[in-house]
C-alpha positions in Angstrom: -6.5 95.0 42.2 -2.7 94.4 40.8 -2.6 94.2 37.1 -0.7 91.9 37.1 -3.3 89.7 38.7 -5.7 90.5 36.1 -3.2 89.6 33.3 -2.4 86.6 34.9 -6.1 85.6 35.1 -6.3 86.4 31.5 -3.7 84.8 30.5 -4.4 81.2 32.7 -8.0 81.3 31.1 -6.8 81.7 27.7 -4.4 78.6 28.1 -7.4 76.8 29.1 -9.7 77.8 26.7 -7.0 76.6 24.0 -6.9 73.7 25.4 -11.1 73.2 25.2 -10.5 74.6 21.8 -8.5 71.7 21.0 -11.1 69.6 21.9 -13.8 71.3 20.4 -12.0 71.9 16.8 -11.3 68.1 16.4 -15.1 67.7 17.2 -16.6 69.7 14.7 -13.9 68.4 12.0 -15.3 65.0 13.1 -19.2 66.1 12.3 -19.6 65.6 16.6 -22.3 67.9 18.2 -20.7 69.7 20.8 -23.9 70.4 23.7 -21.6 73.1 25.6 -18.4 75.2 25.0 -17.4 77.2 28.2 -14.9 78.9 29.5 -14.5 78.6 33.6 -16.4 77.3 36.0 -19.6 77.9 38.0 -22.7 79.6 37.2 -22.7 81.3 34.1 -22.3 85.0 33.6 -23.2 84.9 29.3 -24.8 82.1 27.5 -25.9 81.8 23.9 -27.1 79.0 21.8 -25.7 78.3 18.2 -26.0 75.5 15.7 -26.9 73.3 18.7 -23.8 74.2 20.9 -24.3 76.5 23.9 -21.8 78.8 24.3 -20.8 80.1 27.9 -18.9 82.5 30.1 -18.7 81.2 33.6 -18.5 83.1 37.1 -14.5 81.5 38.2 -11.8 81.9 35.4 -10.3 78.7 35.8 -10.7 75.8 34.1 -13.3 75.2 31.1 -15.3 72.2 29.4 -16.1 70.7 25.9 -19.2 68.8 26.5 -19.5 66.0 23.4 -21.8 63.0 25.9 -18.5 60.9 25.8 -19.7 59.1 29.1 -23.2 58.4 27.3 -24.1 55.3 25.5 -24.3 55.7 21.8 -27.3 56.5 20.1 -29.0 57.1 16.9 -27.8 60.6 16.4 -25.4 60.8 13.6 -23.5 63.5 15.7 -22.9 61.2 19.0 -19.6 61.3 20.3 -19.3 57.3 20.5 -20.8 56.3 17.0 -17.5 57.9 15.6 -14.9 55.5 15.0 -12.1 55.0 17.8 -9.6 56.3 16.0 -11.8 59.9 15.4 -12.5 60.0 19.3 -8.6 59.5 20.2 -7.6 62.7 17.9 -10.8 64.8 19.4 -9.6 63.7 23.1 -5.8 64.0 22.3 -6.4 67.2 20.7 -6.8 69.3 24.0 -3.3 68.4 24.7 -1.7 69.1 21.5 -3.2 72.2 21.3 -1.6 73.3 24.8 1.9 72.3 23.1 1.2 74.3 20.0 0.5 77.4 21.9 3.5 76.5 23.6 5.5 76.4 20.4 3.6 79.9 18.9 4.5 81.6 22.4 8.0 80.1 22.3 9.0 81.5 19.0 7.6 84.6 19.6 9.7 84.7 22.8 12.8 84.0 20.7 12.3 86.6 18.2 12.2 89.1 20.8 14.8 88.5 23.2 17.2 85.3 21.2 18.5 82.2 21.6 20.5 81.2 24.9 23.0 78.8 22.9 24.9 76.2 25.1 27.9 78.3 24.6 30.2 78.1 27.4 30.4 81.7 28.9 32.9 82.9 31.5 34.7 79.5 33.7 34.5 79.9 37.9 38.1 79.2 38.3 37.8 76.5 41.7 35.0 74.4 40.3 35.2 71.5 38.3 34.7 72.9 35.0 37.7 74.9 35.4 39.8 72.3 36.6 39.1 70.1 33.9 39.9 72.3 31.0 36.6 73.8 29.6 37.2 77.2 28.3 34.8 79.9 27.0 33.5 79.6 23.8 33.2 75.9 24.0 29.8 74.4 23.0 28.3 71.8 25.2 26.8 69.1 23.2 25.4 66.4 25.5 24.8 66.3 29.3 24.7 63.0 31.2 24.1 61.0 27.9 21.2 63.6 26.7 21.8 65.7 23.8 22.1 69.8 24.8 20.5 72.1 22.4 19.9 75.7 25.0 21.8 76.6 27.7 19.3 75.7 30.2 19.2 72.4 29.8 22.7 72.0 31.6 21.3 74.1 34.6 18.3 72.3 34.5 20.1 68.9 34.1 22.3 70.1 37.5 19.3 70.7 39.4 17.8 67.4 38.9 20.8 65.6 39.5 22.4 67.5 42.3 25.6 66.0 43.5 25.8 63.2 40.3 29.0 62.9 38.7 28.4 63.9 35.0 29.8 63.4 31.9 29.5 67.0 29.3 30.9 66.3 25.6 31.3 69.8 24.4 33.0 70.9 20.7 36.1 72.9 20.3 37.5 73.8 16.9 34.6 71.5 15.2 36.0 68.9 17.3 34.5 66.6 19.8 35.5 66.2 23.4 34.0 64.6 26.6 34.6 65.6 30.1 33.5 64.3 33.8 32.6 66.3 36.3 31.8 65.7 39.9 29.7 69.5 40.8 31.0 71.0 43.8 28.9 72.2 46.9 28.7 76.3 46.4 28.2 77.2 50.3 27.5 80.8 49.1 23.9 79.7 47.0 23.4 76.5 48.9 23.9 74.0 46.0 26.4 71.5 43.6 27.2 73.2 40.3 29.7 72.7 37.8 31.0 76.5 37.8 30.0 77.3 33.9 28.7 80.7 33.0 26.1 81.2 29.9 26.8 84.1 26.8 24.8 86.5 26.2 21.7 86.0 24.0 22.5 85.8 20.2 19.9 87.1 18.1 17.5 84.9 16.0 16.0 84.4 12.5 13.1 83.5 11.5 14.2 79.9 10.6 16.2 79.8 14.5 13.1 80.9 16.1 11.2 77.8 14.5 13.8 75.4 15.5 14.5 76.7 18.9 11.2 76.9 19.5 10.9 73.2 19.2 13.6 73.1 21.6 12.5 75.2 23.8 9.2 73.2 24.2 11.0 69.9 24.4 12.8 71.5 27.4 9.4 72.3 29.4 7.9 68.8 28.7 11.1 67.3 30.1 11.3 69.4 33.2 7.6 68.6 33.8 8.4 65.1 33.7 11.4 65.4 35.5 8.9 67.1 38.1 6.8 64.5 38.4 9.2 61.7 38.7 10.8 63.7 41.5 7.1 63.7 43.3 6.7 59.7 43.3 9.9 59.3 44.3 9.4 61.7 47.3 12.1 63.8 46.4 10.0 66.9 46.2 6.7 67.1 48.4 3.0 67.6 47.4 3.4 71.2 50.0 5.9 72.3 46.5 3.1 71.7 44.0 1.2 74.8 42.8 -2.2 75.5 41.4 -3.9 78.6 40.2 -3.4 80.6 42.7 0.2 79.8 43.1 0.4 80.8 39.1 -1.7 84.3 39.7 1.0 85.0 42.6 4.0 84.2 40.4 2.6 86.1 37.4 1.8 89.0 39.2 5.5 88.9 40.9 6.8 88.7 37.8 4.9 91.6 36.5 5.9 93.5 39.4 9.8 92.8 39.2 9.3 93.7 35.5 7.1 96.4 34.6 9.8 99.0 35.7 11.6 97.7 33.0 9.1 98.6 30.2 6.2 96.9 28.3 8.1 94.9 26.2 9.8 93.1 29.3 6.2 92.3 30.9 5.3 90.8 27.7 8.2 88.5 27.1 7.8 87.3 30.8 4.2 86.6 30.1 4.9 84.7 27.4 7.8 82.5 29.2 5.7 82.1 32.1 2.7 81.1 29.3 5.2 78.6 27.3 6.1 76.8 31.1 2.2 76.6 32.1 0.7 75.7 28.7 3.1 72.9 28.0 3.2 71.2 31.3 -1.0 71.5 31.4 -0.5 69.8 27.9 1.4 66.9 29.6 -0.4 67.0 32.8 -3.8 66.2 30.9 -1.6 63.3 28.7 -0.4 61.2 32.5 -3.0 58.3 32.3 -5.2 59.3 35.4 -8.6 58.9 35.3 -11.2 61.8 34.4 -8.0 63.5 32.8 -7.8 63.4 28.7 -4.9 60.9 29.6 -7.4 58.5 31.4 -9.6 58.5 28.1 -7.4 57.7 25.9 -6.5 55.3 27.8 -9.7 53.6 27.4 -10.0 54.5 23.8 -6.8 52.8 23.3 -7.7 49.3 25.3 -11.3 49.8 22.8 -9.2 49.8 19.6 -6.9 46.9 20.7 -10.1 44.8 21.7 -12.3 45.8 19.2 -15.1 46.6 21.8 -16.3 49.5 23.4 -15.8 48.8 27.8 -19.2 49.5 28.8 -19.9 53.6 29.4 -21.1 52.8 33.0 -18.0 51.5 34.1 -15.8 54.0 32.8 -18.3 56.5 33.6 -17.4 55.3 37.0 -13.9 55.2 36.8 -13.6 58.9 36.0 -15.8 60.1 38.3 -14.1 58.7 41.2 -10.9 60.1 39.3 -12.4 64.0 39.3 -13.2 63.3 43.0 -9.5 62.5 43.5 -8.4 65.7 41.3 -10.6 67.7 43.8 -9.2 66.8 46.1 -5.6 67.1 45.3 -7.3 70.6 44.1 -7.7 71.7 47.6 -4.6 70.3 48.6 -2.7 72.4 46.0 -5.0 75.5 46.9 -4.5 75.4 50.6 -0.7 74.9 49.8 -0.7 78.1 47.4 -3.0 80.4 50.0 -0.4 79.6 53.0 2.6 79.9 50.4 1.0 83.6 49.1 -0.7 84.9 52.9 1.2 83.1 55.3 
């Protein structure tokens, strides 16, 4: 076996568990009796019982579960998950989530200590493309894109890709003053799509205090190309045959260890961790979209309980969500038959 199949593995079932971690940490804080902490799925290959939580290693590393009886009815038990006020079960469910954006932001500054900041500093100017023709020079620093503020480089190319063809306006600052600019991205027949011919500088090396705040950035940026994503899929722009699941994520890490490990262990590890920041963040707002049986679904719920001062009955959101996870299954399958004939085929 590859490595780099093993480290992916790893490192998709240590997202996860995070992410149940999340879950679990709020639940203990919030005196809730957890029945089962796990980490994958199937049978179990370790169990062990303590303090009244079972603890388990499961067969398949993907996925995991905090079991707290949030689909039961509420009982006597002090520790039940639905005798805790609302407001205690929204930060135990919205936990999961957060957790899966603060790994996000550990990984992220990490990343930036080790290999810098890409600043949206204009680098070298395609002389033929609109950039050019309109006056930007190197050195200028692109502020705003398209009425959105700029704060790394790829945020411009990321901006271009989801609005191929759009005329754009770019404020940028020269000599601490601000311009604006508007550019219509020209077809590049050589790659195949529009872009506004604007090179990125090198890397500039970080502090301690930059790694903290472009590490926030950096974050942003994932959340907002995962939305951007997934406004792309209901408008059809993209296809469900583009989405990938775990074994799509195994082949890419494993690429990506391959393409890098020539280069040294220091370049497989700051890979890893890029690849870590993009799948921890958008599993963070994956599980937020208000779909049932996801985190999002629940809170949904939670929310409509503290509004109306009533709990809707468990039954019928018990219902709900299961006819959600049968949904996610099968968009599972979907994804996994999409990844095998993407990887073998």
């Amino acid at each position: 076996y590859s490595l780099g199949i093993i480290l992916a593995i790893l490192m998709f079932s240590f997202i996860v568990f995070f992410h149940e971690l999340g879950h679990f940490t709020l639940a203990k804080k919030n005196g809730i009796d957890v029945e089962e902490f796990a980490i994958g799925m199937g049978p179990n290959l370790f169990a062990k019982e303590y303090k009244g939580t079972k603890y388990c290693i499961k067969l398949l590393p993907i996925g995991g579960l905090c079991m707290m009886g949030e689909d039961e009815e509420a009982t006597d038990a002090p520790g039940n998950f639905n005798n805790k006020s609302v407001w205690a079960r929204i930060s135990v469910i919205a936990a999961g989530p957060v957790f899966n954006f603060i790994l996000a932001f550990v990984a992220a500054v990490i990343l930036i200590l080790m290999i810098g900041i890409d600043k949206p500093v204009v680098g070298a100017v395609e002389q033929g493309f609109p950039a050019a023709e309109a006056g930007l020079k190197e050195g200028d620093v692109i502020t705003g894109i398209g009425g959105e503020k700029v704060h790394i480089f790829r945020e411009i190319s990321s901006y271009n890709q989801f609005h191929q063809g759009e005329t754009t306006e770019i404020t940028f600052l020269r000599d601490g003053v601000e311009r604006g600019v508007v550019l219509t991205p020209q077809f590049d027949d050589s790659l195949g799509y529009y872009k506004f011919g604007i090179g990125a500088t090198p890397n500039e090396k970080a502090t301690v205090f930059e790694s903290l705040q472009y590490g926030l950035y950096e974050v942003k940026y994932w959340i907002e190309v995962t939305i951007d994503s997934l406004k792309m899929l209901v408008t059809g722009q993209i296809g469900f045959d583009q989405l990938s699941g775990p074994v799509g994520i195994v082949d890419v890490v494993d690429d990506s260890y391959q393409q890098s490990k020539a280069y040294g262990a220091k370049i497989v590890f700051a890979q890893l961790l890029y690849i870590g920041i993009l799948i921890s963040a958008n599993l963070g707002v994956m599980n937020l979209l208000p779909l049932p049986a996801l985190d999002g679904g629940r809170l949904v719920f939670l929310f409509v309980e503290a509004v109306r001062k009533k709990r809707i009955p468990p039954e019928k959101e018990a219902y709900v969500h299961m006819v959600g996870i049968a949904l996610l299954m099968l968009l599972m399958v979907v994804v996994m038959f999409n990844d095998i004939r993407r990887v073998f085929f």
